[in-house]
C-alpha positions in Angstrom: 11.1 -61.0 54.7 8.6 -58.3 54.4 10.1 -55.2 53.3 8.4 -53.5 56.6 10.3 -55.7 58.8 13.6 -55.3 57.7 13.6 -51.5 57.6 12.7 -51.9 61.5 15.3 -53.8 62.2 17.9 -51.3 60.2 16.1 -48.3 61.4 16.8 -49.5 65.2 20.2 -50.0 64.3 20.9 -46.6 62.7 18.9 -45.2 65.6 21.5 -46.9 68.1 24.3 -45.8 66.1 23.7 -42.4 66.5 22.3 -42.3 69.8 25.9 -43.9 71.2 27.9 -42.4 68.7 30.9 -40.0 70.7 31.5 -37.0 68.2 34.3 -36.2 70.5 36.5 -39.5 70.1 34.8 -40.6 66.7 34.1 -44.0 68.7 30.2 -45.6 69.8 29.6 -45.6 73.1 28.9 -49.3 74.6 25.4 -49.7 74.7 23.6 -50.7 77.8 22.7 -54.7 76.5 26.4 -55.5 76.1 26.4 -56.8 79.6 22.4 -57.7 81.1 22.1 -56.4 84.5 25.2 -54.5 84.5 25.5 -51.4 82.8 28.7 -50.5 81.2 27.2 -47.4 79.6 27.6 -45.8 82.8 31.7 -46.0 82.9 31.4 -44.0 79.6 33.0 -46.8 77.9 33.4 -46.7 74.1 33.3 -50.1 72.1 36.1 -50.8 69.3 34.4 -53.6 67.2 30.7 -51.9 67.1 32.7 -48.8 65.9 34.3 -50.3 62.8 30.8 -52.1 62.2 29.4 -48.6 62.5 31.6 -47.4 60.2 30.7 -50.2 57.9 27.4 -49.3 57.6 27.8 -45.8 57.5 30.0 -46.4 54.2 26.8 -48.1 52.9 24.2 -45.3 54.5 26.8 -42.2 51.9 27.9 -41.4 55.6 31.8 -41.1 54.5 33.1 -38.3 56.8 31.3 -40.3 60.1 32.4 -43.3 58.8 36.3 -42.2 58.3 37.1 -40.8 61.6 35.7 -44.0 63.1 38.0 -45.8 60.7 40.9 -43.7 62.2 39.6 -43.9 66.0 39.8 -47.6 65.6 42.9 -47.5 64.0 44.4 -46.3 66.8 43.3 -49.2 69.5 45.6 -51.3 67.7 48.3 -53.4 70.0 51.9 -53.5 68.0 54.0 -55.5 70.3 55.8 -57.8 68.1 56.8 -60.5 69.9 54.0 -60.8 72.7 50.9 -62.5 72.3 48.4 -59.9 71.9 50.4 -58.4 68.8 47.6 -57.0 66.3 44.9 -57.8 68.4 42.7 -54.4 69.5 41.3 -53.0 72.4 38.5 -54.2 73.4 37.1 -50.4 75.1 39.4 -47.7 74.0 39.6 -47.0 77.6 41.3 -50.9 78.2 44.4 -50.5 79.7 47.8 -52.1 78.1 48.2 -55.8 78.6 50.9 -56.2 82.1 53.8 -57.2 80.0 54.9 -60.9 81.5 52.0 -61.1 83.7 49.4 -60.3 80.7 46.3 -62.8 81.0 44.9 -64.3 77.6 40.9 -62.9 77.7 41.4 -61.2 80.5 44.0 -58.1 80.0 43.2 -58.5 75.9 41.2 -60.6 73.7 43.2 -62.8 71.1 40.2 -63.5 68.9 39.7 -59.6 68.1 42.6 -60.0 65.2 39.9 -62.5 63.7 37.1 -59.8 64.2 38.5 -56.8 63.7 40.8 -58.1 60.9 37.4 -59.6 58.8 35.5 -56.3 59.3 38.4 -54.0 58.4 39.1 -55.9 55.3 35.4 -56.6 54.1 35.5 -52.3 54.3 38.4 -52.5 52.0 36.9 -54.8 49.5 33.2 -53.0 49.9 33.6 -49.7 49.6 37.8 -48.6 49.5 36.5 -46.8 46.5 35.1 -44.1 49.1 37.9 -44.0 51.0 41.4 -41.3 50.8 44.2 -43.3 49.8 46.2 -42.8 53.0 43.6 -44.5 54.8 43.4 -47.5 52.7 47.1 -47.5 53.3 47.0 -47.6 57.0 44.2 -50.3 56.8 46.1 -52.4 54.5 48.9 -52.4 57.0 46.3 -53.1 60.5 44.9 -56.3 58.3 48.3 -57.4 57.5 49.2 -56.6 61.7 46.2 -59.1 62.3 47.4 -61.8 60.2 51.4 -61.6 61.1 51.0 -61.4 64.7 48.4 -64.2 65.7 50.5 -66.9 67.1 50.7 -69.8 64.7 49.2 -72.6 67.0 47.0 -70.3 69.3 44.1 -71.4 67.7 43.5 -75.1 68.3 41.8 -76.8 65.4 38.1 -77.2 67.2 38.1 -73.4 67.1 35.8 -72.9 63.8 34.6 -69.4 63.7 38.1 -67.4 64.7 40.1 -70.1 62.0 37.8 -69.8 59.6 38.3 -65.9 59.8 41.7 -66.0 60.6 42.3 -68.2 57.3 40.0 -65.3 55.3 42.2 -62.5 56.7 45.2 -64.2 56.5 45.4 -65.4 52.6 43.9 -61.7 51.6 46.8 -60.1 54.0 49.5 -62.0 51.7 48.0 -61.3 48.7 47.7 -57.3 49.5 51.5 -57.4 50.0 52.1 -60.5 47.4 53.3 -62.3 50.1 52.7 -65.8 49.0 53.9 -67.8 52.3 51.1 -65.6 54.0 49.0 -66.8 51.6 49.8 -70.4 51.8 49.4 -70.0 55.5 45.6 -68.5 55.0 44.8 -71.6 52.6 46.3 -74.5 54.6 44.2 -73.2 57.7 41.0 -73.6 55.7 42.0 -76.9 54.2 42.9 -77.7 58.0 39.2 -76.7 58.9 37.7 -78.0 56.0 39.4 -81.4 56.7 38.1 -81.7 60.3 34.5 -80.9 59.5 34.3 -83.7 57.1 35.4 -86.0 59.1 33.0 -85.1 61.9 30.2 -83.6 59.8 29.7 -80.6 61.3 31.8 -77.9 63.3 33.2 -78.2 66.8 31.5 -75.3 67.9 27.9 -77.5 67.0 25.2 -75.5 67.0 25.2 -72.4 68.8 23.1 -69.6 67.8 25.8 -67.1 67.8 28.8 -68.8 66.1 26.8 -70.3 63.6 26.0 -66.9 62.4 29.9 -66.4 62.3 30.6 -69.1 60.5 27.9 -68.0 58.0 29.5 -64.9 57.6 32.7 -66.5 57.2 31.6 -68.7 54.6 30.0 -66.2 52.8 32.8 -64.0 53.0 34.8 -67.1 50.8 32.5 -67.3 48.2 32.0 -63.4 48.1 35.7 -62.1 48.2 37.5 -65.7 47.8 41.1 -64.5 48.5 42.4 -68.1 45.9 39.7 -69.8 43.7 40.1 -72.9 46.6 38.1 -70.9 49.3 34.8 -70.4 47.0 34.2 -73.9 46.7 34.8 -74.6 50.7 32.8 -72.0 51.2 30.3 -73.0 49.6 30.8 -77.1 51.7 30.7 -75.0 54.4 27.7 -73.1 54.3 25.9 -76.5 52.7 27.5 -78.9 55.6 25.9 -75.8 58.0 22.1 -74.8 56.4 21.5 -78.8 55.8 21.6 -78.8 59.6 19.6 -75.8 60.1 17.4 -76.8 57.8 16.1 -79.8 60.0 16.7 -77.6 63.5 15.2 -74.4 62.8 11.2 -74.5 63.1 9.9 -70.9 61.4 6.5 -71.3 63.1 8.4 -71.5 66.7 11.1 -69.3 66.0 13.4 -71.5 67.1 16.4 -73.2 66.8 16.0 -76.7 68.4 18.9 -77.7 70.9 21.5 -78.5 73.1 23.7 -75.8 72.1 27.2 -76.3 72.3 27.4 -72.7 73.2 24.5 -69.9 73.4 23.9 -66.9 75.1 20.2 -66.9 75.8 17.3 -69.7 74.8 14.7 -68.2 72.8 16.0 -65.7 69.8 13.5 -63.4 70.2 14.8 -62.5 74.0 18.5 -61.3 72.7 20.1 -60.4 69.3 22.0 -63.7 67.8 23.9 -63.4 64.5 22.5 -66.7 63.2 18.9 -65.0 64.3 19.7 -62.0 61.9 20.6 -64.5 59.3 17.2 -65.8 59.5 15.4 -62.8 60.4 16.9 -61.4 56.7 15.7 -65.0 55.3 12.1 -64.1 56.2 11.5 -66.3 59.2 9.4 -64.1 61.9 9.9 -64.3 65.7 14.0 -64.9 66.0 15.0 -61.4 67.1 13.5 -59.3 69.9 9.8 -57.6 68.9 11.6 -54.3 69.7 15.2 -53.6 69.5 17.1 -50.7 71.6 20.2 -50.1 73.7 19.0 -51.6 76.3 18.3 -55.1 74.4 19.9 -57.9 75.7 23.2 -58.7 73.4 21.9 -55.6 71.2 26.1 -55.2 70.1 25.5 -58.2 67.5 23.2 -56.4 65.5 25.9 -54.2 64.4 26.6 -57.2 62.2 23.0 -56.8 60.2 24.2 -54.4 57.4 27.1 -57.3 56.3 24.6 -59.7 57.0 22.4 -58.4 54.5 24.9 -57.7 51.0 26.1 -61.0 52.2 22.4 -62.3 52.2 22.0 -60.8 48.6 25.0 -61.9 46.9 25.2 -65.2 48.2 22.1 -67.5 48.4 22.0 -70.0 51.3 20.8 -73.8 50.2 18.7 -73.9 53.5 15.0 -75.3 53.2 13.1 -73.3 56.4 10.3 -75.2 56.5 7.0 -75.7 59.2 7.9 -78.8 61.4 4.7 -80.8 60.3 5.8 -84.4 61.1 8.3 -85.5 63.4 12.1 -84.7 62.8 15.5 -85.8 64.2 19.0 -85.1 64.0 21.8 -87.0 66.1 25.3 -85.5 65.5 28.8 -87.3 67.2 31.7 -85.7 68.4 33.8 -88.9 70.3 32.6 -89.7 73.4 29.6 -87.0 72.7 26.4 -87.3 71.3 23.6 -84.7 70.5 20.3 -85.4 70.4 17.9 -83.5 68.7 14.1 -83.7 68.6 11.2 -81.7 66.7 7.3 -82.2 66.8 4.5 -79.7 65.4 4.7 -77.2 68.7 7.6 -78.9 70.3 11.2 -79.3 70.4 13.8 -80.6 72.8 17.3 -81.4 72.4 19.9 -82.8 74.8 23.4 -83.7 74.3 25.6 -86.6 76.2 28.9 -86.8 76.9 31.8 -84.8 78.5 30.8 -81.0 79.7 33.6 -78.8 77.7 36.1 -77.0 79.5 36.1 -74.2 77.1 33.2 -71.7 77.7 31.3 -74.0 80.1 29.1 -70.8 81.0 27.7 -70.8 77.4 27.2 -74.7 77.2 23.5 -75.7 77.1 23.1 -79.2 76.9 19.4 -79.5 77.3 17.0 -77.3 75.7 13.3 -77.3 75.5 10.9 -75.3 73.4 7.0 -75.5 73.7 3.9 -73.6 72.4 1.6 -72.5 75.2 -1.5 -70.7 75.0 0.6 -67.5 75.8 3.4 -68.2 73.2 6.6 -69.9 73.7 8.3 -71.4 76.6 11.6 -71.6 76.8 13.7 -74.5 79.1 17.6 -74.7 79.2 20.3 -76.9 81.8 23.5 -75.6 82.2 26.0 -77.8 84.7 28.0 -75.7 87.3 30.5 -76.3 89.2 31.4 -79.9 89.5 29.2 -81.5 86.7 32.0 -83.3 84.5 29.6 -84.7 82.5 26.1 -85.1 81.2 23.8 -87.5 80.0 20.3 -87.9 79.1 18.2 -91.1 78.7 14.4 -90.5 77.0 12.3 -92.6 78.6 9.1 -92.3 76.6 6.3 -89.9 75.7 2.6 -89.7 76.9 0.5 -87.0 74.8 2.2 -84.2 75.2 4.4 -85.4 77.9 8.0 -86.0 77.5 10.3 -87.5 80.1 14.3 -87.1 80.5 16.6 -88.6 83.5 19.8 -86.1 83.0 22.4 -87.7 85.1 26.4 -85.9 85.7 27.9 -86.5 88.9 27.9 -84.3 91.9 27.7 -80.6 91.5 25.0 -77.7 90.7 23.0 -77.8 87.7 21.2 -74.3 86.8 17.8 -74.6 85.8 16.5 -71.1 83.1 13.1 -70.4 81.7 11.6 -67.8 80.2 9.2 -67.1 83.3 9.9 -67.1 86.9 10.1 -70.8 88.9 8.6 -71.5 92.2 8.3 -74.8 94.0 5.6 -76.9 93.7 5.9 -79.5 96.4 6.8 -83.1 96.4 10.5 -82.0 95.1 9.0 -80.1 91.5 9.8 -77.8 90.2 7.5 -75.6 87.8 8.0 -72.4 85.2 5.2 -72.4 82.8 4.7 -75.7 81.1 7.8 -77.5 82.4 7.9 -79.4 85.2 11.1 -81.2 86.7 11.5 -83.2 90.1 14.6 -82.8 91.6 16.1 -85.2 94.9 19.0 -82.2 95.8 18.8 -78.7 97.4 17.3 -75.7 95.4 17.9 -72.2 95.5 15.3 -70.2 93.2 16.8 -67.1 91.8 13.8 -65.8 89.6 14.1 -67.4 86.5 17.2 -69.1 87.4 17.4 -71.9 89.9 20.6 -73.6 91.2 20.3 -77.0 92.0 22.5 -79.0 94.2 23.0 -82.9 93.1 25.0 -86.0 93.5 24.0 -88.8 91.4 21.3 -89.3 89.3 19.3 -85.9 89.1 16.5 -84.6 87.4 13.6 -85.8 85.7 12.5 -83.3 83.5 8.6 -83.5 82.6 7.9 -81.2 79.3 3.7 -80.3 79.8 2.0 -78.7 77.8 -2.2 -78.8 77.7 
């Protein structure tokens, strides 16, 4: 990465960072990108996790005094209500109200997974730079990590749930051994030989390729090798992030920027329209083109590059085995889950990827299970199906290629299927639809929303024609 490019990217950051930072409650303000097309800024919200991140990279900017009272401001967003579910877990605004006692809804009054989040950043603070901190502080840290780890719910994660085990496993064997407790230890370890045992037997993690959460799971496994609570979690750390970069190594084309699909969860389609964690990753690797050209508040997703300061002293004291190289020949990669099957596909200028199988239940709204990339004479098109409501289940059957034309039948039931691009769609006649190089004929009603279009089906759907002159 040239040297130009990464003191941007940081310089945006520390630029957002002060420009949301509340001197009055020692908290950041949530920034406008959190949420696209609904700004949260305006409620005068103030955003827990991207205030200890803050204070992260403060500690590593010599901004102690900032980065304390954030410490302290987080500190107190803190749930301890031993005995309910959301016990440890923070706030996810420090203007959320308490969870409703019985009537409490998981995700929706509080957000479990913040232990896992909030837990890994607070600790990684310890281990990185307690040296600059007053001892009373450590002291009250110590005891919020330890919170964390005591009072997630044994079986509330279920085992297909890689990036919040694989922290909670981190947190929880380094909570035991800061108060030599050695059945919290024991817990930590058996959760990450739990992990590690289903990803070998799959060969890969539940949460397959998504452009977000395999940045996690990066940061997790670097965070094994780096600060390995027991001598086990350096060597699975090190499976882990091998098992992860050997995949990204076929699916991530440096001259597209891209990551090719289906994504088993994703919250945009090209990286360089929103800030992913696994785009930092390789935006800190050197690859160009897989974060936005400019970054501010406003960016779409712009809280995840709170996570580029770790990122980068993970990046430096752990190398990751991937080989990013130019697609110059065709590539493939077919990954099973069960009943599921992904498909992935990469040409010089091209790559599509669809998955068959069940539609998940869990984060549905994230799932992507066809994903198109393409070079154009203007740069690169993006094409992504999501099901909606009523699609239990997907599949794709490819039924050849002309030139540069690829064809796709995607086929799941009756329901709505939503259609994105990078550019706006309009109809074309004869049941097509077009946004930029893609083409797809549809038999069902459409509704075009910009660059979102809702389709209605029942049966056998859309044809999906990749063009591209």
């Amino acid at each position: 990465m040239a040297a130009d490019d990464a003191r941007s990217l940081s310089d945006a950051l520390a630029a957002i960072h002060d420009d949301l930072w509340d001197a009055e409650v020692c908290l950041d303000r949530m920034a406008p990108g959190v949420t696209p097309g609904v700004d949260l800024s305006s409620l005068g919200l103030h955003s827990i996790r991207e205030s200890a991140l803050g204070a992260y990279a403060d500690l590593g900017r010599g901004s102690v005094d900032r980065a304390v009272a954030a410490l302290r401001a987080v500190l107190g967003h803190q749930y301890v209500a031993p005995g309910r579910p959301w016990d440890g877990t923070f706030r996810v605004t420090a203007e959320q109200a308490d969870p409703p006692g019985d009537d409490a809804v998981e995700w929706l009054h509080y957000d479990p997974n913040w232990r896992q989040f909030l837990g890994a950043i607070l600790l990684v603070t310890l281990l990185d730079h307690g040296r600059l901190l007053p001892s009373d502080l450590i002291d009250d840290l110590e005891r919020a990590v330890h919170r964390c780890a005591v009072g997630e719910p044994e079986e509330r994660i279920p085992e297909w749930y890689t990036n919040p085990n694989l922290l909670h496993a981190w947190v929880a064997a380094h909570a035991g051994r800061l108060d030599a407790d050695p059945v919290l230890v024991e817990q930590g370890v058996m959760r990450a030989r739990r992990t590690m045992a289903r990803l070998r037997s799959s060969g890969d993690v539940d949460e397959y390729n998504s452009p977000t959460y395999d940045g996690v799971d990066l940061i997790a496994g670097a965070l094994w090798i780096f600060h390995p609570p027991t001598p086990e979690f350096a060597d699975w750390g090190r499976e882990l992030i091998g098992r992860l970069c050997g995949r990204l190594s076929v699916l991530v084309d440096p001259d597209l920027g891209t990551v090719c699909g289906p994504y088993s969860r994703a919250y945009g389609l090209g990286l360089d329209r929103y800030v992913s964690l696994l785009g930092l990753w390789l935006h800190v690797a050197g690859v160009a083109g897989v974060v936005p050209a400019s970054v501010d508040a406003d960016t779409d997703h712009v809280h995840d590059l709170s996570f580029l300061p770790l990122i980068e002293r993970l990046a430096e004291s752990v190398e990751l085995p991937w080989t990013l190289e130019p697609v110059r020949e065709e590539r493939r990669h077919v990954q099973r889950f069960g009943d599921a099957v992904a498909t992935s596909v990469l040409r010089p200028d091209l790559s599509i990827g669809w998955a068959d199988g069940p539609v998940p239940s869990f984060a549905t709204d994230q799932y992507v299970p066809f994903v198109a990339h393409v070079r154009c004479a203007d740069g690169i098109a993006h094409l992504g199906i999501r099901p909606g409501d009523g699609i239990a289940t997907m599949a794709a059957v490819e039924l050849g290629e002309r030139s540069h034309r690829l064809e796709f039948v995607t086929s799941g039931g009756s329901g709505l299927l939503r259609l994105l691009a990078g550019s706006s769609w309009s109809v074309a006649g004869d049941g097509v639809l077009r946004s930029g190089p893609f083409a797809v004929e549809v038999p069902g009603d459409v509704e075009v929303h910009g660059r979102e279009t809702l389709i209605a089906v029942d049966g056998p759907v859309v044809l999906v024609s990749v063009l591209c002159s």
